[in-house]
N, C-alpha and C positions, 0 to 999 in steps of 0.2 A: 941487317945493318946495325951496329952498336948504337949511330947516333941513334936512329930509331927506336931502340929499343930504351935507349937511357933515356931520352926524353918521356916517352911513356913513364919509367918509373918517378922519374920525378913530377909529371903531370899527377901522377895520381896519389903522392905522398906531399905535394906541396895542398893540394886538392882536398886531402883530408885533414891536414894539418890548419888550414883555413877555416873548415868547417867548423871546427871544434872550437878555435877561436871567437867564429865571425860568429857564431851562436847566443851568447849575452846582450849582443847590439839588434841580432834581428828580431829579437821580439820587442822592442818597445816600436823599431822600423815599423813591423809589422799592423802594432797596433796603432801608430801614427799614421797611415797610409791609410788604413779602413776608415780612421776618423776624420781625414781632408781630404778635398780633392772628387772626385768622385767613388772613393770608398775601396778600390780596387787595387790589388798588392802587387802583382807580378804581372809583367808586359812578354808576351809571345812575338817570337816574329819569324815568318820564315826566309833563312840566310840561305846565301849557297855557300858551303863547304867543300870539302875536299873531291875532287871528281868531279865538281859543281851537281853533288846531290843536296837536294835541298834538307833541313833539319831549322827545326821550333830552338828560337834564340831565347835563353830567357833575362829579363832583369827587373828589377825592382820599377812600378810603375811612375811615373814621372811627369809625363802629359797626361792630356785626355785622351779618353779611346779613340775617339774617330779624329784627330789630329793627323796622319796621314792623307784625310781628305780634305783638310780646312788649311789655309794660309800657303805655306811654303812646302807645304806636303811632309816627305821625307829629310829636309833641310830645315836643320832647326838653326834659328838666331839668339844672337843674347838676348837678354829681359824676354823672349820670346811667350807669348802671352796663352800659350796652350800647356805652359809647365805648369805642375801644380805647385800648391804651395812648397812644400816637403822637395819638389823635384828638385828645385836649386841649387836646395842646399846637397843634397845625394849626387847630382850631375859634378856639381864644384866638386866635390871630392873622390867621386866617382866610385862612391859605396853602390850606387845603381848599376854597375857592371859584374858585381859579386855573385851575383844569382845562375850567373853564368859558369857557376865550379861545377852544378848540376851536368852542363853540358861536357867538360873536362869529366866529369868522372865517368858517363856515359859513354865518351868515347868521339863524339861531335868533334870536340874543339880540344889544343892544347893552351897552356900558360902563354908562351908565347907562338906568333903568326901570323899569319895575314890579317887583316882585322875581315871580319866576312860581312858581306854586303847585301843588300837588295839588288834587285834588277840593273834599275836606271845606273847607279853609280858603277855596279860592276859593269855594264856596258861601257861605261865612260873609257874605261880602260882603253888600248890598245892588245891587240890579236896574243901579241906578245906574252904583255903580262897579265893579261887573265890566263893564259896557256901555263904561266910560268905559278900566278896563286894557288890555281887549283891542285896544283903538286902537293902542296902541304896542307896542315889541317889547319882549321885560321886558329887565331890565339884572341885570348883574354887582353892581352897587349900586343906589341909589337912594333918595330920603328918607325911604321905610318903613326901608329897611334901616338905616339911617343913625341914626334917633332910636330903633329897636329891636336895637340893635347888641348889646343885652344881655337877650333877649328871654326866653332861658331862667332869666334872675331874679327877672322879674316872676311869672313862672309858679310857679317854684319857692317863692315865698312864700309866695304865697296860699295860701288855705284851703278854697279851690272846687276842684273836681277840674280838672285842666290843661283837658282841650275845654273846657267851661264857662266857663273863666276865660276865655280864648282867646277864644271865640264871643262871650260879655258885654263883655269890656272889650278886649283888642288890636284885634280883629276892626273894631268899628266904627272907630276912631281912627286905624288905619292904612290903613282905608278913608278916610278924610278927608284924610287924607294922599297918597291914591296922587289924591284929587280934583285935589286944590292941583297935583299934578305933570301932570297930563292937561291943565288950565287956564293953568299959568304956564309949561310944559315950552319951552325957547329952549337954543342955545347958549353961554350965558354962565351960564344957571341952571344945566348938565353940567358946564361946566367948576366951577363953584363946589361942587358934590357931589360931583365928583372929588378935590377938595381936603380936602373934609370927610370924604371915606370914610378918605382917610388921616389926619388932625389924630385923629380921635375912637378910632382905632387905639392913639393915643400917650396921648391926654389923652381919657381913658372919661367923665368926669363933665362934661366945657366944656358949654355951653349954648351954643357958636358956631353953631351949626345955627337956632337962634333969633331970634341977633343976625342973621346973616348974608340969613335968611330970617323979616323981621320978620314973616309977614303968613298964617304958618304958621296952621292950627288951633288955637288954644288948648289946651294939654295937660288930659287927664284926670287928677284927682287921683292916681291909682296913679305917677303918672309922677313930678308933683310932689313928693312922699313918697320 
């Protein structure tokens, strides 16, 4: 399949073309992360990907280690008190998802895709759209990631306890989401999410993801608010 195959090459030429760049920032990253925090540079995790075969996620560390077992587990909040120092600022601009070109050039993941999960959240899903994600490889970005770009706010508002909230209201909507990208997924709709991963980086509030992708899901009130 061309798109297939085009996306590959550009996976692995935007991928190198990164690396090359992202190289002068990660080593002071590098040596900022050994010196705060608890000392430790890069965070593993195991995602399910394509097929729903599992594979080691990498990124930039940002909590503490055992954070998965303390507070909200896998549901992180704002100010959330398991970030490290360094992690805030890395999560706010999401230099901590970088490390993950590792898994693109490997072959894991593509630039853009489903965003790939843990257990709990990918169960949240419906039959449906976990049926429909694991068709593709997950991405580095993607238009769940894209319109949830601030996802621990949502959470942090509400008054339901974080899974709950998560389970009741992200969960479906970003299932609807990952639908539309399984259904309309091309060339030209990558490049345009590539575009958007960075515009909503700079301008957090645009609704260009809307305009640009008139035919999206309708937002859930929580959104609209």
């Amino acid at each position: 399949m061309i798109y297939n195959f085009l996306k590959r090459v550009i996976d692995f030429a935007l991928s190198f073309i990164t690396t090359l760049l992202f190289l002068p920032i990660a080593i002071p990253i590098i040596i900022g992360l050994r010196l705060t925090g608890e000392g430790y540079i890069f965070y593993y995790q195991k995602r399910i990907g394509i097929g729903k075969k599992y594979f080691d996620l990498w990124k930039f560390a940002t909590m503490l280690k055992n954070s998965p077992n303390i507070g909200t587990g896998t549901i992180t909040l704002r100010n959330d008190p398991r970030i490290t120092p360094m992690g805030g600022f890395l999560r706010k601009t999401k230099i901590n998802e970088l490390p993950q070109i590792v898994n693109v050039l490997k072959g894991d993941m593509s630039i853009v895709g489903p965003r790939p999960l843990v257990d709990r959240p990918f169960d949240a899903y419906s039959k449906e759209v976990q049926a429909a994600v694991i068709k593709s490889k997950p991405g580095i970005t993607g238009i769940g990631s894209i319109i949830f770009r601030d996802e621990e706010k949502y959470i942090s508002e509400s008054d339901m306890h974080p899974h709950e909230f998560y389970e009741k209201h992200i969960a479906p909507y970003k299932g609807a989401l990952e639908l539309w990208y399984s259904k309309n997924k091309s060339t030209w709709v990558d490049i345009k999410i590539i575009f958007l991963t960075a515009w909503v980086i700079v301008f957090k509030e645009s609704n260009l993801p809307y305009k640009l992708f008139s035919d999206l899901p309708e937002k859930p009130d929580f959104l609209k608010n």
